[in-house]
C-alpha positions as CSV (number, residue, x, y, z in Angstrom):
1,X,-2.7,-28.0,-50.7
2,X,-5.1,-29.9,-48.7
3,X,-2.0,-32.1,-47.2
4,X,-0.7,-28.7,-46.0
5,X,-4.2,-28.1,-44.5
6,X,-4.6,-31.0,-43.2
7,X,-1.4,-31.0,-41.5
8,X,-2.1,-27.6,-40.1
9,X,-5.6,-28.7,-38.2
10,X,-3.2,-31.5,-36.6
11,X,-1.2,-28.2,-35.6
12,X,-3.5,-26.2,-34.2
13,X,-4.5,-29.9,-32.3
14,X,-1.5,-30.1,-31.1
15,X,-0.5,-26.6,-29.8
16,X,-4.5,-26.3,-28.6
17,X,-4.6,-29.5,-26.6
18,X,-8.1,-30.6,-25.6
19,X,-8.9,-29.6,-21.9
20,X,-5.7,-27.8,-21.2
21,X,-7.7,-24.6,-19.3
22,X,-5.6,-21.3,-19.5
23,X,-6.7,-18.4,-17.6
24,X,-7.5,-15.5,-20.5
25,X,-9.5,-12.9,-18.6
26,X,-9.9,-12.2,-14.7
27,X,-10.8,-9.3,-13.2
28,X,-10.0,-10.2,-9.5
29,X,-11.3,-10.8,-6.3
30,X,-14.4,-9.2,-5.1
31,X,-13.7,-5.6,-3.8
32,X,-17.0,-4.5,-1.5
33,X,-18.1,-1.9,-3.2
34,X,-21.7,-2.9,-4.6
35,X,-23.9,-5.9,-5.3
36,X,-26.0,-6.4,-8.0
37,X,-29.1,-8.1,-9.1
38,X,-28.8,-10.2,-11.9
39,X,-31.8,-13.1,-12.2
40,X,-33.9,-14.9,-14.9
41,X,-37.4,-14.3,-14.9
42,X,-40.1,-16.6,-12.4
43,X,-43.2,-16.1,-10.7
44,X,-43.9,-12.4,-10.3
45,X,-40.1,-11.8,-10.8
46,X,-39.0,-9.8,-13.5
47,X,-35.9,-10.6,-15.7
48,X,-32.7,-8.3,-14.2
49,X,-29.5,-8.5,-15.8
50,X,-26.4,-6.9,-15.3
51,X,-22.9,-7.2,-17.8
52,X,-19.8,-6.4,-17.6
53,X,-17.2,-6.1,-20.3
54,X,-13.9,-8.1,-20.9
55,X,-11.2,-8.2,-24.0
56,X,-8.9,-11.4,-24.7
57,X,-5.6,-10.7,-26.0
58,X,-6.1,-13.3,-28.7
59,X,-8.6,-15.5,-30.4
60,X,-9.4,-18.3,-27.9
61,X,-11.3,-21.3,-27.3
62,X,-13.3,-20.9,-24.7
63,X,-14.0,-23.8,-22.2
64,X,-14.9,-22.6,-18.5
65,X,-15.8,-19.0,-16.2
66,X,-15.9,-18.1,-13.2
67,X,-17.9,-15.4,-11.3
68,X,-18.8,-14.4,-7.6
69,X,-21.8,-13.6,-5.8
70,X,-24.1,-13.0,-2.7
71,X,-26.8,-15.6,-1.8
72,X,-28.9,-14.8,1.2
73,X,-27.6,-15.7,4.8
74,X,-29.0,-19.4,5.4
75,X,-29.8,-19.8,1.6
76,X,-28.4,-23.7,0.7
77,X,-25.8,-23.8,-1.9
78,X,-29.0,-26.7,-3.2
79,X,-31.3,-23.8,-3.6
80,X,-29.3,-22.6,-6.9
81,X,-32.2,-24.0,-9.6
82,X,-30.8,-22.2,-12.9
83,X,-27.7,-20.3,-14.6
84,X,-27.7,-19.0,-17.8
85,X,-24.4,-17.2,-19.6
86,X,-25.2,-14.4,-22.2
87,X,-22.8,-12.7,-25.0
88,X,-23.1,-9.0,-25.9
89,X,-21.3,-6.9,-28.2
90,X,-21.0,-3.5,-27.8
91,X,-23.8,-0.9,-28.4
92,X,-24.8,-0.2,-31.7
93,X,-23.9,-3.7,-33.0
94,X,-27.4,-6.2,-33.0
95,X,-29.4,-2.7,-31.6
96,X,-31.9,-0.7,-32.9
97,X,-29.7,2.7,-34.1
98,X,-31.0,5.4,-32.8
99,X,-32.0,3.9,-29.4
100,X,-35.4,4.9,-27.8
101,X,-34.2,7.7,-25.5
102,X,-35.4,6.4,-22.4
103,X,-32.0,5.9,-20.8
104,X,-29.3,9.0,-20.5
105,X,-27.0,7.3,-23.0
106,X,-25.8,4.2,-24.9
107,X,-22.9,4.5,-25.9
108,X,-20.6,1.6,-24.4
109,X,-23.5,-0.3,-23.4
110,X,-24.4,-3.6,-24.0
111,X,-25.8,-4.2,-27.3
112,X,-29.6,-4.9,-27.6
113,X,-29.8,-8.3,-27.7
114,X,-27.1,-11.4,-27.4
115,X,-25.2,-13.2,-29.6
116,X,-24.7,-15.9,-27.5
117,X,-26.1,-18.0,-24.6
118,X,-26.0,-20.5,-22.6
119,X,-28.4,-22.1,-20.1
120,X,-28.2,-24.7,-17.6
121,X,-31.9,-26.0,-18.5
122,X,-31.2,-26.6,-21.7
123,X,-27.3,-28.5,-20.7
124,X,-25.3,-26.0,-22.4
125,X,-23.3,-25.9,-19.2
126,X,-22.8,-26.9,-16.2
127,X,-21.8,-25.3,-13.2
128,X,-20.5,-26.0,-9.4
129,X,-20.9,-23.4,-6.3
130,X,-18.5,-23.4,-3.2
131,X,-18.7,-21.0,-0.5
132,X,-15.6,-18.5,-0.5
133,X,-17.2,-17.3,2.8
134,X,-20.3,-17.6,5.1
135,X,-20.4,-13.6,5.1
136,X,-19.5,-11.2,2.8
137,X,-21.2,-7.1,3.1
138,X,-21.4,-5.0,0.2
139,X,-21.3,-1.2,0.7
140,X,-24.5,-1.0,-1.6
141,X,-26.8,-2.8,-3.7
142,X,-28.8,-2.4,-6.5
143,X,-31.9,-4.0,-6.8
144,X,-35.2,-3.0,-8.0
145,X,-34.2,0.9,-8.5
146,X,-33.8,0.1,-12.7
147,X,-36.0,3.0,-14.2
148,X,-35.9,5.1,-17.6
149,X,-35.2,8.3,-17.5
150,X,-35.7,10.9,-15.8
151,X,-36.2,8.7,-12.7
152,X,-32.6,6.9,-13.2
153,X,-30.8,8.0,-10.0
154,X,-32.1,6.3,-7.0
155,X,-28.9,5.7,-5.3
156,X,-28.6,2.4,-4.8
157,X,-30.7,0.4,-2.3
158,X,-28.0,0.4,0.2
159,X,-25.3,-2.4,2.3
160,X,-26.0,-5.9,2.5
161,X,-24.7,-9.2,4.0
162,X,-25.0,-12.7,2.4
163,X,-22.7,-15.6,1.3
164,X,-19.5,-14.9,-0.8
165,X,-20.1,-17.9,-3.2
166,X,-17.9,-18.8,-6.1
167,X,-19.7,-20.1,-9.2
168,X,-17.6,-22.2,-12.1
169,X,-18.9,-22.7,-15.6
170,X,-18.3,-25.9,-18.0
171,X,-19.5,-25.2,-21.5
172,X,-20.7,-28.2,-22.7
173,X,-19.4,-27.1,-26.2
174,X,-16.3,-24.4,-25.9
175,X,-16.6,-22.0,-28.7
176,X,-14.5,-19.4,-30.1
177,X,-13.9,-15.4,-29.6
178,X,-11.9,-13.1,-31.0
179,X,-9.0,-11.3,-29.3
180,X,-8.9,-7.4,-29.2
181,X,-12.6,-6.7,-29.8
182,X,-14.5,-6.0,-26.7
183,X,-16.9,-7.7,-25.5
184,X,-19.7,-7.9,-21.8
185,X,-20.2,-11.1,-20.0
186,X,-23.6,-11.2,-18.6
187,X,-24.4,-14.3,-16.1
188,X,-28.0,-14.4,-14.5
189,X,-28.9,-17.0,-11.2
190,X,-31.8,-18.6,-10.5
191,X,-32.7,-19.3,-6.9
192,X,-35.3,-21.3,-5.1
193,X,-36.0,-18.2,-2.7
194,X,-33.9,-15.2,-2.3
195,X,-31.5,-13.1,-4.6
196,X,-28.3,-13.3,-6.2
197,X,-26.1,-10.2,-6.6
198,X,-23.1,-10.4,-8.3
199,X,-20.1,-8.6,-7.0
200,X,-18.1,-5.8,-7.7
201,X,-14.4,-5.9,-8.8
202,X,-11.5,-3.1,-9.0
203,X,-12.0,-0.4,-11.6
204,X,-8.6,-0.3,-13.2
205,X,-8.2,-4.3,-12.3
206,X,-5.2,-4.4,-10.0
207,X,-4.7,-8.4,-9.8
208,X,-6.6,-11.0,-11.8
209,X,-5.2,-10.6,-15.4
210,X,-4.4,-6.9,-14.8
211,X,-5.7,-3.8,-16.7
212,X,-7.0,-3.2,-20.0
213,X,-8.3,-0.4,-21.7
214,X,-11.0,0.7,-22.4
215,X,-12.3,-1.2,-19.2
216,X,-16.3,-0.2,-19.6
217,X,-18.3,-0.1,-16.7
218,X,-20.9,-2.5,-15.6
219,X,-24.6,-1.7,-17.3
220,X,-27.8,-3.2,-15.9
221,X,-31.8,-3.7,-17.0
222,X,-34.6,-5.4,-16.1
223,X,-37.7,-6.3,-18.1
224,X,-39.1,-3.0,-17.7
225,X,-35.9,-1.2,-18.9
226,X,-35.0,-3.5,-21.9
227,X,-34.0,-3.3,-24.3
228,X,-31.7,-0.4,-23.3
229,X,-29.3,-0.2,-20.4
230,X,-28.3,2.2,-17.5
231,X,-24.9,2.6,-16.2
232,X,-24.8,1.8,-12.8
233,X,-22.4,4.0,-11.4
234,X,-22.6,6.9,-13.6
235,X,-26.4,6.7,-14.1
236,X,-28.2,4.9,-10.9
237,X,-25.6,5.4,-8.1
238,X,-23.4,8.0,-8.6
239,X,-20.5,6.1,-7.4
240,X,-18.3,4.0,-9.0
241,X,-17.7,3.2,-11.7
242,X,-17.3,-0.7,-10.9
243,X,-16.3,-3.6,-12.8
244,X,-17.8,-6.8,-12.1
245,X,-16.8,-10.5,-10.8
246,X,-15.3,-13.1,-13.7
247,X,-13.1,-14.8,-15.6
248,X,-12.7,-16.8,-19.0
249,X,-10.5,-19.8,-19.1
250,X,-9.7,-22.0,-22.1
251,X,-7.0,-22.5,-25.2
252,X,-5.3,-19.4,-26.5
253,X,-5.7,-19.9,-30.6
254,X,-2.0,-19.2,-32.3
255,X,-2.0,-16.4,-35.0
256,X,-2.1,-17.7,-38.5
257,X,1.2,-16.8,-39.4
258,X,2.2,-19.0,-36.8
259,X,0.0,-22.0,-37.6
260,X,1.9,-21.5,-41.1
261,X,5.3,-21.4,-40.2
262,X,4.5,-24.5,-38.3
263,X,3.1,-26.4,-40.9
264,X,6.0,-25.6,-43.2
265,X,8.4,-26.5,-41.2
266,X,6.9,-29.9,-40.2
267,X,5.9,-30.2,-43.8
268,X,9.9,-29.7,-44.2
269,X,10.6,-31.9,-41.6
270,X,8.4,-35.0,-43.6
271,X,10.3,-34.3,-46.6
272,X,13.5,-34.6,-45.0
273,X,12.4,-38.0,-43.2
274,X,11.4,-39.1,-46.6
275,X,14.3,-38.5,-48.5
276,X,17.1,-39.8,-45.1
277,X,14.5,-43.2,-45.7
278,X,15.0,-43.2,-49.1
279,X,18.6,-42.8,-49.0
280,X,19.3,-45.5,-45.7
281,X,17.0,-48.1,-47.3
């Protein structure tokens, strides 16, 4: 039996080839639509975070991501100080059930808190920027308008111009999520001076990796909201709803049943080399 392990870990090996990058989720190109903020916590700034959601269409390894933002006009690509990459399930999972009632709903949020993260800090990634294009406008933004109910709706804080900037993520360890379970992507950035808002995508995706359903809307909070979420289309805009910016790149795992008929039949395969060996010698 272990033999037959064994021999499947060199399977998976071999059909999962280290650094072979294959693209699992995309949701496009940026469409114009909004900009939102989405920032770690510094002097007299508050935390404000904004997820969108994704589903892989099978268990993966997951190496790299991509996402795309506005950085101020002038703003050098060297004032980027800090990116960190955060995992949520899906509201109720890791939240407190029932939630406080200061947001309209929860349902399809973001859970609570993450199950995973990453942070540039602490080398858990790394990451390049390259400018897509020195100016990019945004129909509306989102900013500081992030309040509990009943004071949700604010609108948006209107159109903006900055710097279409790509953003590409190394893990420095890949790690492994399921396929078919739904799941947000939540990236935060970290500049010298100035904002970063990420950008808005399709909703249904019409290029990157194409639809999926459901396709969940993009939820934000800041320190003041959290742990709960607002919707930004349905609850603080009134437009929408939008996706978000992203991808996920790395190995697609193969489905047991696969991994198994492939060890048989190389298990198969040894036997029959042993025996034409044993016979030709």
């Amino acid at each position: 039996m272990q033999k037959t392990l064994n021999l499947i870990t060199c399977v998976v090996a071999f059909v999962v080839p280290a650094g072979a990058a294959t693209l699992l989720f995309s949701t496009g190109d940026p469409d114009g639509k909004i900009g939102t903020l989405s920032r770690p916590a510094g002097p007299g700034l508050l935390e404000t975070e904004t997820a969108d959601d994704f589903i892989l269409g099978q268990a993966s390894r997951i190496t790299q991501a991509t996402f795309v933002g506005l950085l101020p006009v002038g703003i050098p690509l060297s004032s980027i100080s800090r990116i960190e990459i955060e995992l949520y399930h899906v509201f109720p999972t890791d939240s407190a059930n029932p939630p406080s009632g200061n947001v309209p709903a929860r349902a399809n949020s973001p859970s609570d808190v993450e199950f995973m993260a990453f942070d540039s800090s602490a080398g858990t990634l790394t990451f390049t920027a390259s400018l897509s294009s020195p100016t990019f406008s945004v129909a509306n933004t989102v900013v500081n308008g992030i309040n509990k109910s009943p004071n949700q709706f604010t609108g948006g804080e209107g159109p903006a111009t900055g710097q279409e900037v790509l953003f590409t993520i190394a893990f420095s360890t890949p790690f492994l999520l399921p396929g078919g379970t739904d799941l947000f992507f939540r990236p935060e950035v970290g500049l010298i001076t100035g904002n970063f808002l990420w950008l808005s995508a399709p909703k249904p995706i019409v290029t990157g990796t194409g639809p999926f359903l459901p396709d969940l809307q993009t939820w934000t909070r800041n320190a003041n909201l959290s742990p709960d979420w607002l919707r930004i289309g349905t609850d603080i805009t009134h437009q929408g709803p939008f996706n978000a910016t992203f991808s996920l790149s790395g190995d697609p795992i193969p489905e047991p049943a696969t991994l198994l008929l492939l060890g048989i039949g190389l298990l198969g395969l040894g036997a029959w080399k042993r025996k034409y060996l044993f016979k030709h010698n």
